[in-house]
NUKEVO-124551 format. One record per residue: residue number from 0; residue in three letters; x, y, z of N, C-alpha, C in turn. Coordinates in steps of 0.02 Angstrom, whole numbers, plus 50000, padded with zeros to 5 digits. Example, Ala and Ser with C-alpha at 12.3 -4.5 7.8 and 13.67 -1.06 7.14 Angstrom:
# NUKEVO-124551
PT|0|ALA|50660|49716|50390|50615|49775|50390|50660|49835|50390
PT|1|SER|50642|49888|50354|50684|49947|50357|50645|50002|50394
//
This chain:
# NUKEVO-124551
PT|0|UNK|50256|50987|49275|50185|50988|49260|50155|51053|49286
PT|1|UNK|50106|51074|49272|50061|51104|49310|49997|51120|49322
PT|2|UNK|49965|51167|49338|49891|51155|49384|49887|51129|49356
PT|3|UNK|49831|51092|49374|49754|51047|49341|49806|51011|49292
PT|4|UNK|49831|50968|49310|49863|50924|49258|49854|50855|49300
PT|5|UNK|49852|50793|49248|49833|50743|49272|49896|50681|49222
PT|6|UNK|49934|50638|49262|49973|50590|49243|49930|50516|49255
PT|7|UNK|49950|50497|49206|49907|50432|49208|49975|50355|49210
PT|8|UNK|49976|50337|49275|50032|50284|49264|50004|50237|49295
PT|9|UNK|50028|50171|49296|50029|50099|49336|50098|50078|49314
PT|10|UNK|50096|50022|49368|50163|49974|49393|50150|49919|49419
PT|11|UNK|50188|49877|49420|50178|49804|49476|50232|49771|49501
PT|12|UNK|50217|49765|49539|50284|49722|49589|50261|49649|49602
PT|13|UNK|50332|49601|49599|50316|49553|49607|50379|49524|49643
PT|14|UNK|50341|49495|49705|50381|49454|49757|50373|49386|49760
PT|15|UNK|50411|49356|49797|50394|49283|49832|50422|49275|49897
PT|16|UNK|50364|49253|49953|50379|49234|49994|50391|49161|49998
PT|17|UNK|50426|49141|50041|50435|49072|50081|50340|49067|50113
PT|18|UNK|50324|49121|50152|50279|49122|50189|50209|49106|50146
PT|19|UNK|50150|49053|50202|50087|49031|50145|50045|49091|50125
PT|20|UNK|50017|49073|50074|49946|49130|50066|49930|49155|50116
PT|21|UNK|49887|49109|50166|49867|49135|50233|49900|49173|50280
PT|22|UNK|49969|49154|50267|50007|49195|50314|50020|49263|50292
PT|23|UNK|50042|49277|50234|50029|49334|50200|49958|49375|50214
PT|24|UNK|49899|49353|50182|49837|49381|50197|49834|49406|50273
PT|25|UNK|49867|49370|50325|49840|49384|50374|49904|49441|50384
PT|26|UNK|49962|49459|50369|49983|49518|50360|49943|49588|50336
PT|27|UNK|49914|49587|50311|49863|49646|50265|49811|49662|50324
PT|28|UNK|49782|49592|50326|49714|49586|50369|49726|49603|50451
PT|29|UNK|49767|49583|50461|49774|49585|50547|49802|49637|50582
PT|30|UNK|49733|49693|50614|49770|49750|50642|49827|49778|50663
PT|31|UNK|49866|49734|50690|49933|49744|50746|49973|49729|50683
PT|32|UNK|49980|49658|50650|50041|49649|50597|50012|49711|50554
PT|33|UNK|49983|49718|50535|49980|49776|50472|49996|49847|50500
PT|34|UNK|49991|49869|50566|50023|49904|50596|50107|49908|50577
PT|35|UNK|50124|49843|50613|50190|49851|50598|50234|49867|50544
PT|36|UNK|50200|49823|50482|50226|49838|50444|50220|49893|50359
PT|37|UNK|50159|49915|50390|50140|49943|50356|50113|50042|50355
PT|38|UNK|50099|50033|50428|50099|50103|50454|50144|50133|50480
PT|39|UNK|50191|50085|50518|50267|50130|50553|50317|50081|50519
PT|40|UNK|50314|50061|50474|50389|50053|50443|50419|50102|50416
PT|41|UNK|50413|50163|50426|50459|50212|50398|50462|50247|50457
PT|42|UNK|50441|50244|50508|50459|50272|50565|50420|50341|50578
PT|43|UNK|50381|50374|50533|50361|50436|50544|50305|50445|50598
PT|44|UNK|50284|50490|50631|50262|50509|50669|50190|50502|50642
PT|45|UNK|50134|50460|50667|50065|50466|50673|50021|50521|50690
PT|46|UNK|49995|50538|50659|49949|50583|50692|49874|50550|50701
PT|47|UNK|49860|50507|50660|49774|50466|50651|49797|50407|50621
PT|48|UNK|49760|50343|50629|49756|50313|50587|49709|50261|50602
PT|49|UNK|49652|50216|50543|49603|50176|50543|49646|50141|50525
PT|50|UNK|49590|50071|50523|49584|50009|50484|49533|49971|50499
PT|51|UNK|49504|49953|50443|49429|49916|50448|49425|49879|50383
PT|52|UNK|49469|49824|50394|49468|49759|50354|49423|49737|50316
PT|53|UNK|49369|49764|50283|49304|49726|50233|49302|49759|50187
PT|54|UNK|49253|49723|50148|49244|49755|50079|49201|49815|50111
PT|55|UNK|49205|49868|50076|49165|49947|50106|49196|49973|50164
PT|56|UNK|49248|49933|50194|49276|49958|50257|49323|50014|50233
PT|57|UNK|49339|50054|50285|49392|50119|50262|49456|50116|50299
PT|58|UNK|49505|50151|50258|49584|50141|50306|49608|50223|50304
PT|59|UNK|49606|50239|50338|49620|50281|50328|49714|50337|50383
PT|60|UNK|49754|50367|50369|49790|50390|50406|49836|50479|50397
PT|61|UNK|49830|50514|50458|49896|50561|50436|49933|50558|50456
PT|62|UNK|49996|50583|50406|50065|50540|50426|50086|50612|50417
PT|63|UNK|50165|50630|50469|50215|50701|50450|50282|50661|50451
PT|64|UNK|50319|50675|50403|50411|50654|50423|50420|50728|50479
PT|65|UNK|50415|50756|50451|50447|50832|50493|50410|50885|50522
PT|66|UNK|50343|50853|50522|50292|50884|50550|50254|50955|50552
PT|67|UNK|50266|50979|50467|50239|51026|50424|50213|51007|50367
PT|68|UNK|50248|50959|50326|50221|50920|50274|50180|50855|50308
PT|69|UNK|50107|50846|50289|50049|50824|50327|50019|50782|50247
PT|70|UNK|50052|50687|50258|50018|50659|50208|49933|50628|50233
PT|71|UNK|49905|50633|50193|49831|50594|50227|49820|50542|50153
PT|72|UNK|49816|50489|50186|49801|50425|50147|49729|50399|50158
PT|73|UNK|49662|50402|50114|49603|50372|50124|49584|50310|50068
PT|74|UNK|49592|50247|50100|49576|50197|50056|49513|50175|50086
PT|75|UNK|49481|50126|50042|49398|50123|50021|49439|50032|50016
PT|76|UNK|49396|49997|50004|49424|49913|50005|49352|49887|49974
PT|77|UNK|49375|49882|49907|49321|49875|49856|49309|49780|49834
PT|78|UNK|49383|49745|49852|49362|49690|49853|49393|49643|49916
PT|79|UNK|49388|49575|49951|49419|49543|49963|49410|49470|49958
PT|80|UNK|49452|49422|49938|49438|49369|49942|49505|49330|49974
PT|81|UNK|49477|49324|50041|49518|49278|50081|49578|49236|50056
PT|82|UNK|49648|49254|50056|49714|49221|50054|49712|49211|49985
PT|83|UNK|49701|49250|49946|49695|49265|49882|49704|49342|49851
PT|84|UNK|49653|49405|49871|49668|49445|49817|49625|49503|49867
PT|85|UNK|49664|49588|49852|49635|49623|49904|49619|49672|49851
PT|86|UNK|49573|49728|49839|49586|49775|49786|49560|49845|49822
PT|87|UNK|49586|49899|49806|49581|49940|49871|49570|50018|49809
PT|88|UNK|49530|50065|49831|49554|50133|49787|49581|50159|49842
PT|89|UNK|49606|50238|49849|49632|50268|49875|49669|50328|49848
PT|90|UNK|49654|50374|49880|49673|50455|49881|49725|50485|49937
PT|91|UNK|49785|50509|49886|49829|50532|49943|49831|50578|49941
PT|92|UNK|49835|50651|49996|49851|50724|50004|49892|50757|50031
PT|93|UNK|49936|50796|50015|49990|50839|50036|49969|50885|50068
PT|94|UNK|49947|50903|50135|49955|50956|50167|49862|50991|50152
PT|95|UNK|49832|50944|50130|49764|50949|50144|49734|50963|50041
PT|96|UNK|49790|50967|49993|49787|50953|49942|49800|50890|49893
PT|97|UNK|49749|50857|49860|49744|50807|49830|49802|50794|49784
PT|98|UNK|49832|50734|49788|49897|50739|49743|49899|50680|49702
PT|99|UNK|49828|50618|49728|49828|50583|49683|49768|50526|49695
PT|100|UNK|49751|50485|49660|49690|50435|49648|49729|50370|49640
PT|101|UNK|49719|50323|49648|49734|50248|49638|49674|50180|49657
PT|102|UNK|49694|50141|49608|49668|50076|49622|49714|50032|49615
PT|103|UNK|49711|50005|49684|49772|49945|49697|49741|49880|49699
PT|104|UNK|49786|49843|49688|49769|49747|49676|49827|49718|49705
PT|105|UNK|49800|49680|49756|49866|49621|49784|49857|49569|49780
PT|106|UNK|49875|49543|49717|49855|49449|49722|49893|49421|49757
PT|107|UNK|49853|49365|49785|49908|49358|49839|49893|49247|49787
PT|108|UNK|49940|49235|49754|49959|49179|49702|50008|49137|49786
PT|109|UNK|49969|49066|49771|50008|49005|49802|50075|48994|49743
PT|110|UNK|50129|48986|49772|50195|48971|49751|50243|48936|49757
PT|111|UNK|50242|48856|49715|50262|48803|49759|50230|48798|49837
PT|112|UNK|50291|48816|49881|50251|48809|49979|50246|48872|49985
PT|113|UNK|50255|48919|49947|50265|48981|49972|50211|49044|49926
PT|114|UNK|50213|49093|49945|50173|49123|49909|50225|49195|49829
PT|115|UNK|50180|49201|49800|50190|49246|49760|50123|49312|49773
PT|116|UNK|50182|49374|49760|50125|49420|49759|50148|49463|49721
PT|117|UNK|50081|49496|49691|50081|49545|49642|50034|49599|49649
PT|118|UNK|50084|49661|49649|50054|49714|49657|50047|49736|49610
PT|119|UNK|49976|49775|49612|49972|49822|49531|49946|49880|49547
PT|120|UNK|49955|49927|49535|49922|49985|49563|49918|50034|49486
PT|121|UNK|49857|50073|49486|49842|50121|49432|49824|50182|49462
PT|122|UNK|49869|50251|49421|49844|50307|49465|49846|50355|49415
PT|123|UNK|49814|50421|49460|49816|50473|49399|49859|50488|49466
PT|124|UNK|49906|50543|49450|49940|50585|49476|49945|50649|49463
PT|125|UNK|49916|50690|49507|49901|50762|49494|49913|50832|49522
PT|126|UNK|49921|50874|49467|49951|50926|49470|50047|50929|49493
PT|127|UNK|50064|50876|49458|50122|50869|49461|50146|50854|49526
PT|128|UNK|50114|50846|49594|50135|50858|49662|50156|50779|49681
PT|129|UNK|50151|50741|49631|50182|50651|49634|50203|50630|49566
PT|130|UNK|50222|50575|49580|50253|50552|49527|50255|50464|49546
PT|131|UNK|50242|50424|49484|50251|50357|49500|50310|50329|49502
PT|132|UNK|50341|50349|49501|50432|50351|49536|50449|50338|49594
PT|133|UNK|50410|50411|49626|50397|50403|49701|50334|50341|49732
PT|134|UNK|50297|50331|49722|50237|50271|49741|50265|50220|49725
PT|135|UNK|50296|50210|49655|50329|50139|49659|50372|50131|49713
PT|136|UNK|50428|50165|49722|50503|50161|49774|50456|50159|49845
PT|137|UNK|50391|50191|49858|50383|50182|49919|50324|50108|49935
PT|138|UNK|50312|50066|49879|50291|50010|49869|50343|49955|49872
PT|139|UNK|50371|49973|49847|50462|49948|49856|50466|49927|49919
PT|140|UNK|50487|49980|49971|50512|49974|50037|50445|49953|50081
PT|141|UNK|50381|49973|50042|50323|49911|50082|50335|49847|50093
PT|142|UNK|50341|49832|50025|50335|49756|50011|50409|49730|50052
PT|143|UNK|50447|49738|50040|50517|49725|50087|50503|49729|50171
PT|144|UNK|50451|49772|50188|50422|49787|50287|50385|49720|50271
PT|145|UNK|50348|49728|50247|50304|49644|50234|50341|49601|50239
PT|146|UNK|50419|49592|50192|50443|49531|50202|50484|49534|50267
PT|147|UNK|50487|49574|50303|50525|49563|50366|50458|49554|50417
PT|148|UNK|50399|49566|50391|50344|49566|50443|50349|49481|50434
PT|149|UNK|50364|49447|50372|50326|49379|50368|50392|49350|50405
PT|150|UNK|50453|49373|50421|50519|49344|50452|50560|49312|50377
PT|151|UNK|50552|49345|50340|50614|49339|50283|50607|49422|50239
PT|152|UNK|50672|49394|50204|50678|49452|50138|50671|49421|50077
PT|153|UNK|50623|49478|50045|50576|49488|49989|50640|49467|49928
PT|154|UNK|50625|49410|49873|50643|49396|49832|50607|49413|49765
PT|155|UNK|50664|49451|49729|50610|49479|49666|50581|49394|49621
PT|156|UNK|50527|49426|49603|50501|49392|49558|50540|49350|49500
//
C-alpha cells in the first residue's frame, strides 16, 4: 500500500466458555483481571496504561516489545450493558503515527451454563502500516489470555 491509503476490513471470533456471562464480563470489567489478561499477556514492557470501565470512559496504553517500536492504543467505550455486550472504538499508533481506527463489539451470549462470545471488530487500516491479519492473530491470542484468565481453554465456536 501506500501513503494516505486506507483498507477497510472486519472479522469475528467466536468462543465458548464453560465460564457464566458474569464471569466473563467481569474479566473485561475488572481492573486487575483485565490487567492480566489483557495488558501483559504478551509480556511486553509497559510504559502507561488506563482503564476506566464506562460508557465515555477511556483505556488507554503504550506498549514497546523492544523498546524503539512504541504501540499506543486509545479506546473510547461507546456502549455497555452489563454481562451482555461491550462496544468500544479505538485508535492504534506506531511510534507516534496513526496506523489504524476500529469499532469493536463483544457480545458476551449465555450458552447452555456457559457463555459464548463474539467478537467483531471493523477497521480502516492505514497507510499500509497494519493489516487485519495481524489484529485478527493478535485477537486470537487475546481471546485464548481470556480463556486462561477464566481457568480454561478457549473452544472455537
Amino acid at each position: 500500500m501506500s501513503d494516505n491509503s486506507v483498507e477497510h476490513a472486519s472479522f469475528t471470533i467466536e468462543r465458548v466458555f464453560k465460564a457464566t456471562p458474569e464471569q466473563v464480563f467481569r474479566a473485561f470489567a475488572d481492573p486487575a483481571a483485565h490487567d492480566r489478561w489483557f495488558v501483559r499477556a504478551d509480556g511486553w514492557p509497559i510504559a502507561e496504561y488506563s482503564h476506566d470501565f464506562r460508557v465515555g470512559g477511556r483505556e488507554a496504553g503504550r506498549f514497546s516489545k523492544d523498546g524503539k517500536t512504541i504501540y499506543f492504543n486509545d479506546t473510547v467505550y461507546l456502549d455497555i450493558v452489563e454481562n451482555r455486550r461491550i462496544i468500544s472504538a479505538y485508535t492504534m499508533a506506531e511510534n507516534e503515527r496513526r496506523i489504524s481506527a476500529s469499532v469493536a463489539t463483544v457480545d458476551i451470549q449465555p450458552h447452555g451454563t456457559g457463555t459464548r462470545i463474539v467478537y467483531t471488530e471493523q477497521a480502516a487500516f492505514l497507510d499500509g502500516l497494519d493489516k487485519v491479519e495481524y489484529r485478527r492473530q493478535g485477537w486470537e491470542e487475546l481471546i485464548a489470555a481470556l480463556g486462561a484468565e477464566l481457568g480454561e481453554a478457549a473452544a472455537a465456536a
